[in-house]
N, CA, C and O atoms as a MOPAC input file, in Angstrom:
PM7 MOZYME 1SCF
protein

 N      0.80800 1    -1.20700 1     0.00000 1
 C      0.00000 1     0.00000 1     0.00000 1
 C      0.84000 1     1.25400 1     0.00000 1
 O      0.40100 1     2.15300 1     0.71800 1
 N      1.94900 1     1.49900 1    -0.65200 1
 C      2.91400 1     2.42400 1    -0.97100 1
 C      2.31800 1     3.57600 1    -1.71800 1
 O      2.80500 1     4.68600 1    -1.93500 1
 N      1.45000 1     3.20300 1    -1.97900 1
 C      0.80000 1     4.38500 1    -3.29600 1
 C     -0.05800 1     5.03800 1    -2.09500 1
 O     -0.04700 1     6.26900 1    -2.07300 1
 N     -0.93600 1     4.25900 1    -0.91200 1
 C     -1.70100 1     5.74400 1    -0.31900 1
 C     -1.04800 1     5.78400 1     1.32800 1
 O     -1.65400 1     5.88500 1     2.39500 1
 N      0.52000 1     5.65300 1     1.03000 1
 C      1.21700 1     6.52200 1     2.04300 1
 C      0.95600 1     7.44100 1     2.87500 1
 O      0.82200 1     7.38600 1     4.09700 1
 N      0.85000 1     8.79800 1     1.73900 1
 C      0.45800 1    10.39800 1     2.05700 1
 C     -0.87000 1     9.93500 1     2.73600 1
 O     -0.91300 1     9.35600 1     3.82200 1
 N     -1.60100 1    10.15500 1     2.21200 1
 C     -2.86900 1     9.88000 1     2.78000 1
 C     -3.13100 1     8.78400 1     3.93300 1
 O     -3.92500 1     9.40900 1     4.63500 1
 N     -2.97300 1     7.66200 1     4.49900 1
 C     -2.73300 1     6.59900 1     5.23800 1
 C     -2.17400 1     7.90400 1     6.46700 1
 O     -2.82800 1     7.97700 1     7.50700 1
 N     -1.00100 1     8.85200 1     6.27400 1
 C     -0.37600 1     9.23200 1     7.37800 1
 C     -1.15600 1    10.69000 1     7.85600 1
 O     -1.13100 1    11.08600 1     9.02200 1
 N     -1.60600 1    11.15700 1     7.13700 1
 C     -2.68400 1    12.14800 1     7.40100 1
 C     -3.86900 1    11.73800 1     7.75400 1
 O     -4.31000 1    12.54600 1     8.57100 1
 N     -4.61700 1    10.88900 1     7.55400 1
 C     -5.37500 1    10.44900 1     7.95900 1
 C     -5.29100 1    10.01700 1    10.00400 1
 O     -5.91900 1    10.21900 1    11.04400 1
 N     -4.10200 1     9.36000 1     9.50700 1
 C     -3.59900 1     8.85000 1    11.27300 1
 C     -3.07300 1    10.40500 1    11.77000 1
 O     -2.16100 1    10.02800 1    12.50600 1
 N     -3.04800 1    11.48400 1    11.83500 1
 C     -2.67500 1    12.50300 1    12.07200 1
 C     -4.05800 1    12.75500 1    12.36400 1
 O     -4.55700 1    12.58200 1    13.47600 1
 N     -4.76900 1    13.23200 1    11.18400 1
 C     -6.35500 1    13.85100 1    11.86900 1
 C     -6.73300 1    13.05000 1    13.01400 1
 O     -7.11500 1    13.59100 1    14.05200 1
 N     -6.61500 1    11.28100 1    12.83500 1
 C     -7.36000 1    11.09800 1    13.80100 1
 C     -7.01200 1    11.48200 1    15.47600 1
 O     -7.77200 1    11.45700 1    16.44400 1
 N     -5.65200 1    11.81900 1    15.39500 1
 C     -4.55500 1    11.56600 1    16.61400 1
 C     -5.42500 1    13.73000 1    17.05500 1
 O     -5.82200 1    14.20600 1    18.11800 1
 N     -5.36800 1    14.17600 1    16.02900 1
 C     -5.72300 1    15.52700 1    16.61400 1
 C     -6.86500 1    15.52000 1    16.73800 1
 O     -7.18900 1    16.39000 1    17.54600 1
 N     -7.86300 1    14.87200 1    16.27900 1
 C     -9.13300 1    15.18400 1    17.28700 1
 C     -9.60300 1    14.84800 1    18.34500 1
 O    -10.48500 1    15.39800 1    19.00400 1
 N     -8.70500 1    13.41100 1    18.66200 1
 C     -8.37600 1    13.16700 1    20.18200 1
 C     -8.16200 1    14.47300 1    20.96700 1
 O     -8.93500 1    15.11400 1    21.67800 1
 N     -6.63400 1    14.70900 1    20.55700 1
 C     -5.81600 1    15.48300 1    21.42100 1
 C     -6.47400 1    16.66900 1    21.55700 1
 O     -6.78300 1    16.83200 1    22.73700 1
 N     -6.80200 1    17.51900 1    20.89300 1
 C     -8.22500 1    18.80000 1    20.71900 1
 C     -8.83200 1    18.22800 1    21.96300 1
 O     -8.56400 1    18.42000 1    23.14900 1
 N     -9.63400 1    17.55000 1    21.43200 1
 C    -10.71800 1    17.15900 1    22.50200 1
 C    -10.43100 1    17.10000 1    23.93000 1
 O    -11.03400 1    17.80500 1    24.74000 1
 N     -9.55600 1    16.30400 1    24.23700 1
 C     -8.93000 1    16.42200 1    25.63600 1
 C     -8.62900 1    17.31100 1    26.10800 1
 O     -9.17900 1    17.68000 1    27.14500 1
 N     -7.55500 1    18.05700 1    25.48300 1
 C     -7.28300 1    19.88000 1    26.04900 1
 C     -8.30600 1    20.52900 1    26.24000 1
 O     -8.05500 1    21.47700 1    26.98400 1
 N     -9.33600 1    20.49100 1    25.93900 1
 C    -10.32500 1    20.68000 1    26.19500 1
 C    -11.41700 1    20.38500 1    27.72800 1
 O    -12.27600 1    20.95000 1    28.40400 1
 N    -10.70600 1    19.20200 1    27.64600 1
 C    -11.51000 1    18.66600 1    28.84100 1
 C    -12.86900 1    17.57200 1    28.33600 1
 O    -13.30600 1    16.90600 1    29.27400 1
 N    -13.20900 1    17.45500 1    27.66000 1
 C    -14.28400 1    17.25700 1    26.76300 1
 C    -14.17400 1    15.92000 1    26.88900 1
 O    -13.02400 1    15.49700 1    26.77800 1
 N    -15.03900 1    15.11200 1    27.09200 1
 C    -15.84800 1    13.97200 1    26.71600 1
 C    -16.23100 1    13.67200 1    25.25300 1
 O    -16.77200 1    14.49000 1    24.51000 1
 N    -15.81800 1    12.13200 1    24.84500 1
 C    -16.53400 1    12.47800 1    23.41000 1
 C    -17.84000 1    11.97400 1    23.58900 1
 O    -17.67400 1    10.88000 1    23.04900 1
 N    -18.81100 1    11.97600 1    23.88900 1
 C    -19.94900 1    12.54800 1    24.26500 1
 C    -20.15100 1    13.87700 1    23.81900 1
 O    -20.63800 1    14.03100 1    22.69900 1
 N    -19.89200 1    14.75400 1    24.43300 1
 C    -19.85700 1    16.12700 1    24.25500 1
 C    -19.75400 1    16.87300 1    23.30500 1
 O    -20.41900 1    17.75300 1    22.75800 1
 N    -18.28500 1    16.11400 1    23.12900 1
 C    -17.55700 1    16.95900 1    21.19600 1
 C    -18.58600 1    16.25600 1    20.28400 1
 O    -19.03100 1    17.09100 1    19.49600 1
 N    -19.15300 1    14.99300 1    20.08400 1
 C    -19.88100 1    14.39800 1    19.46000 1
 C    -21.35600 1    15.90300 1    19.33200 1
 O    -21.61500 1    16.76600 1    18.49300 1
 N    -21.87800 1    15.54100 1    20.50500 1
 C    -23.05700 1    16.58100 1    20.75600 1
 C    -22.94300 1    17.81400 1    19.78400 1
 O    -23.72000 1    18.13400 1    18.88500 1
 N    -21.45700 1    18.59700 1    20.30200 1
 C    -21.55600 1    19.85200 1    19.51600 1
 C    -20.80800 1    19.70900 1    18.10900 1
 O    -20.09600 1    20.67900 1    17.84900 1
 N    -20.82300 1    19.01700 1    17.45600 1
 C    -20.11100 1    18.67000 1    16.16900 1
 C    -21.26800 1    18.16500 1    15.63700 1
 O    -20.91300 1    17.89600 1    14.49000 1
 N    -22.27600 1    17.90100 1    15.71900 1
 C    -23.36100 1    16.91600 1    15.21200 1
 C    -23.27100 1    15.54100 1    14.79600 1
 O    -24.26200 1    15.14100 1    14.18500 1
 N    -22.08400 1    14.49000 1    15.01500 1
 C    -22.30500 1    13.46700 1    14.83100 1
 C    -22.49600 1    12.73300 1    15.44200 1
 O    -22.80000 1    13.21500 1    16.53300 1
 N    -22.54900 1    10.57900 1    15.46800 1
 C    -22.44900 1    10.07100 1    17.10800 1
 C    -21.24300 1     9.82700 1    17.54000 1
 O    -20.10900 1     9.83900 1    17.06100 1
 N    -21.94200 1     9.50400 1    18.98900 1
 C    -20.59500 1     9.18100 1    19.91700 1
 C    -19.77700 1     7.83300 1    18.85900 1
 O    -18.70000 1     7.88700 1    18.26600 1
 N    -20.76000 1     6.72400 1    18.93800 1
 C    -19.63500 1     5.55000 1    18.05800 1
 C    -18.81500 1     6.16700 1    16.48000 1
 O    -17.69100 1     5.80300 1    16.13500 1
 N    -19.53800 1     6.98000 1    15.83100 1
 C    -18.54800 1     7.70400 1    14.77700 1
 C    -17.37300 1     8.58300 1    15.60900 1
 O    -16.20100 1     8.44300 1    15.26200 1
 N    -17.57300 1     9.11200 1    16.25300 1
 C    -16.17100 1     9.81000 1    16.67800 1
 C    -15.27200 1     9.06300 1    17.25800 1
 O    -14.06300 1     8.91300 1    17.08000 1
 N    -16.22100 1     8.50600 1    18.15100 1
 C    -14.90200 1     6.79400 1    18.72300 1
 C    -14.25200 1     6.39500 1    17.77900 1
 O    -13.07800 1     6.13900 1    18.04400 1
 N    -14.73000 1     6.16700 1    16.27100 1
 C    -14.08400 1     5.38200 1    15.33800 1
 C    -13.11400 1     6.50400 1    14.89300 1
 O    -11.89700 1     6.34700 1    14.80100 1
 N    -13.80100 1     7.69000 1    14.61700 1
 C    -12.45300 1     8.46700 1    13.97700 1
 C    -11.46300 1     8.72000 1    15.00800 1
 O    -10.32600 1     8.42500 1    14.63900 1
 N    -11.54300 1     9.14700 1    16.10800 1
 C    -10.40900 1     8.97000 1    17.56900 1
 C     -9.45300 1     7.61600 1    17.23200 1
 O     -8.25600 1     7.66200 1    17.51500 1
 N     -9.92700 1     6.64400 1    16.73400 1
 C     -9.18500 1     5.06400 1    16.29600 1
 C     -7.73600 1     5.28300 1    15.77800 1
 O     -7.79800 1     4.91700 1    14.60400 1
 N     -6.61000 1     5.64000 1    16.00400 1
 C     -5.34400 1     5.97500 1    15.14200 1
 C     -5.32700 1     5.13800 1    14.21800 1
 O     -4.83800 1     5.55100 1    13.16700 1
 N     -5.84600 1     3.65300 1    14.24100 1
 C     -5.95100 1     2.76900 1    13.18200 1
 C     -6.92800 1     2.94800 1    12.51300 1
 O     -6.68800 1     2.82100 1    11.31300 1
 N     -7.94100 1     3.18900 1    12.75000 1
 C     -8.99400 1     3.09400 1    12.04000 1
 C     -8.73200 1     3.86100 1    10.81100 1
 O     -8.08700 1     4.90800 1    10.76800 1
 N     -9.43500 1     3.09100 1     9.53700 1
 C     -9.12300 1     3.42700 1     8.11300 1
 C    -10.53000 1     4.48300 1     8.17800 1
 O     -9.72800 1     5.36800 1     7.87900 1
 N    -11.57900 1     5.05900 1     8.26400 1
 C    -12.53100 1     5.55300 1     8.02600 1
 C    -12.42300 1     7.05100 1     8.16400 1
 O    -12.45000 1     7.57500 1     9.27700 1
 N    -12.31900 1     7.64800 1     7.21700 1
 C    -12.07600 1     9.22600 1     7.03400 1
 C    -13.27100 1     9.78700 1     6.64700 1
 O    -14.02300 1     9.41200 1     5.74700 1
 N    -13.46000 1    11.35400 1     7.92100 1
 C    -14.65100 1    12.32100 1     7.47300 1
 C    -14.83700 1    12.93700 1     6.15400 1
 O    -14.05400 1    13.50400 1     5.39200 1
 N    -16.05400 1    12.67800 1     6.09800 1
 C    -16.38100 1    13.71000 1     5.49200 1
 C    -15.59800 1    15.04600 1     5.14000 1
 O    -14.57900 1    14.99500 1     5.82800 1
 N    -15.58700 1    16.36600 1     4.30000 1
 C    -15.24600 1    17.44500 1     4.67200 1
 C    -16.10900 1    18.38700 1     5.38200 1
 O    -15.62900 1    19.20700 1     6.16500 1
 N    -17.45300 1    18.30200 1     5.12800 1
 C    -18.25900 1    18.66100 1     6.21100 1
 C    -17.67100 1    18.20700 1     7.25500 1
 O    -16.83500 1    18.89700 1     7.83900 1
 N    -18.06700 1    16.72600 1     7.75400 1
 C    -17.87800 1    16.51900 1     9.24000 1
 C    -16.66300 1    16.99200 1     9.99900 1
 O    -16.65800 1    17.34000 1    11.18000 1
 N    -15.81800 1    16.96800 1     9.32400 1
 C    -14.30000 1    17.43500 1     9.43400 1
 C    -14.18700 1    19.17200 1     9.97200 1
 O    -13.48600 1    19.69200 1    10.83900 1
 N    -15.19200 1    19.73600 1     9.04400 1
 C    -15.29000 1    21.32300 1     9.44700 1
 C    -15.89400 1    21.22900 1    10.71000 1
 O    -15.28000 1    21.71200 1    11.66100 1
 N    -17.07700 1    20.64900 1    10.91400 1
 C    -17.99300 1    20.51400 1    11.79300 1
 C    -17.41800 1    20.12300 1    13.50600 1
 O    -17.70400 1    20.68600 1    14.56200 1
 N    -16.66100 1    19.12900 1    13.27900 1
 C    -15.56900 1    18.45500 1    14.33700 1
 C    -14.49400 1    19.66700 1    14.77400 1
 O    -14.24000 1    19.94300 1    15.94600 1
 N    -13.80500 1    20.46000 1    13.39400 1
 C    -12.73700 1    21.92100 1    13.74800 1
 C    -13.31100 1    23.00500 1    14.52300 1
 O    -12.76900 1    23.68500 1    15.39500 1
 N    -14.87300 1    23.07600 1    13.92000 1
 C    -15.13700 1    24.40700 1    14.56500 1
 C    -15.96300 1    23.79000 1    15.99000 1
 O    -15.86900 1    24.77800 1    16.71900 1
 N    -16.35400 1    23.24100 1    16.41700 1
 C    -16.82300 1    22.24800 1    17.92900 1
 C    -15.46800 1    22.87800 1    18.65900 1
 O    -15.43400 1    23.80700 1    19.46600 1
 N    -14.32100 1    22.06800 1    18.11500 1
 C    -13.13600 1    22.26700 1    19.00800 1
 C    -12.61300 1    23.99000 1    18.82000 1
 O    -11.62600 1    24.34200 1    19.46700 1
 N    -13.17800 1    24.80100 1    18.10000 1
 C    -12.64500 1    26.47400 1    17.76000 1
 C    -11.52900 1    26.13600 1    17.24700 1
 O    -10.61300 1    26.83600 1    17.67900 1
 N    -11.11200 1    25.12400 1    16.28200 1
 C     -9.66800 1    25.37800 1    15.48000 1
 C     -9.92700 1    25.22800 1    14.01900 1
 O    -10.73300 1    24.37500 1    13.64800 1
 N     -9.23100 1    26.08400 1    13.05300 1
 C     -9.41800 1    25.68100 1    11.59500 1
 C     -9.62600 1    23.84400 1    11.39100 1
 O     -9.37600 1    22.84300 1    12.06200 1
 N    -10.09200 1    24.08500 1    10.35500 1
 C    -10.00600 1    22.64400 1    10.17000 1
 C     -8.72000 1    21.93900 1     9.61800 1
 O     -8.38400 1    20.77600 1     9.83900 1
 N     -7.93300 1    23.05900 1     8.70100 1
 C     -6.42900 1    22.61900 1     8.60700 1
 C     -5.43900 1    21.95300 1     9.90000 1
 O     -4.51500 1    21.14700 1    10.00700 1
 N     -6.30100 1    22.87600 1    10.82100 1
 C     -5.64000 1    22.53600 1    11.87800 1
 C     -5.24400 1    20.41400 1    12.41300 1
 O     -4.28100 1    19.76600 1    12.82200 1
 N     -6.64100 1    20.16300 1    12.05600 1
 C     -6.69500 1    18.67200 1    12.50300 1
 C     -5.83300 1    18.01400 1    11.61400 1
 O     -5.75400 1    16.79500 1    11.76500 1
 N     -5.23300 1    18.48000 1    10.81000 1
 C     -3.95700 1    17.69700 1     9.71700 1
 C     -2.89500 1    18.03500 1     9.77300 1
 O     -2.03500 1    17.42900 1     9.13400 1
 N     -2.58800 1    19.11000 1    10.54900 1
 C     -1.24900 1    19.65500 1    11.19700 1
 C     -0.71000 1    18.44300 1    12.16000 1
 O     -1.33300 1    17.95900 1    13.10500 1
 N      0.72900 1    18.02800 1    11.65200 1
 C      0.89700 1    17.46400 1    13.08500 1
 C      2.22300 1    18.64200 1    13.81700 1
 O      3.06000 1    19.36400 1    13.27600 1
 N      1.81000 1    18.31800 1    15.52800 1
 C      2.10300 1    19.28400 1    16.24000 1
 C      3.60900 1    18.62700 1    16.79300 1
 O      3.44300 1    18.75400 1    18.00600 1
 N      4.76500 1    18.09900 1    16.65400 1
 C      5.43100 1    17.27500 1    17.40100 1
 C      5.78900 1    16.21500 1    16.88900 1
 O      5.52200 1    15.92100 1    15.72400 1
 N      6.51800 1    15.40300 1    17.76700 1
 C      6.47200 1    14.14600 1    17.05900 1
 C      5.55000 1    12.79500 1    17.33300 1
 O      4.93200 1    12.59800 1    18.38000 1
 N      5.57100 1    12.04400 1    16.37300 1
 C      4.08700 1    11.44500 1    16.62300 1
 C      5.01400 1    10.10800 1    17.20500 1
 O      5.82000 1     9.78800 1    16.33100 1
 N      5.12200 1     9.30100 1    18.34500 1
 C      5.57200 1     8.23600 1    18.49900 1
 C      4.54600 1     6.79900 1    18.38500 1
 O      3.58100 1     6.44400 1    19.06200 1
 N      4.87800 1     6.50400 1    17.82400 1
 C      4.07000 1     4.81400 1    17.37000 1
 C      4.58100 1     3.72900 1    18.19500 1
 O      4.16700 1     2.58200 1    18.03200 1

């Protein structure tokens, strides 16, 4: 699976920042779910660092602005990511 690299590692990036968002926060995903409009088991899955299942770009905006950060933001990685 060499060909969806890029993508495969951004993907595991978004999911790792909407965790981490969320927590600094204080937030329950319950909560972030609530004000993002989706469910709790969809955000569990995207929170998944493994999990292959990528938002929407709606949901994705929807999930950035819940947490008050661009949505570029959730594809930024901040650090280093240890595996």
């Amino acid at each position: 699976m060499t060909e969806f690299k890029f993508y495969d590692d951004h993907l595991f990036i978004l999911h790792l920042n909407i965790a981490r968002f969320r927590r600094e926060r204080g937030w329950t995903q319950e909560q972030l779910a609530e004000k993002a409009g989706v469910s709790v088991s969809y955000l569990a899955s995207l929170e998944a660092p493994n999990s292959d299942i990528a938002p929407s770009f709606r949901v994705q905006c929807n999930l950035a602005y819940a947490l008050g950060v661009e949505p570029s933001d959730l594809t930024e990685m901040d650090g280093e990511v240890v595996q």
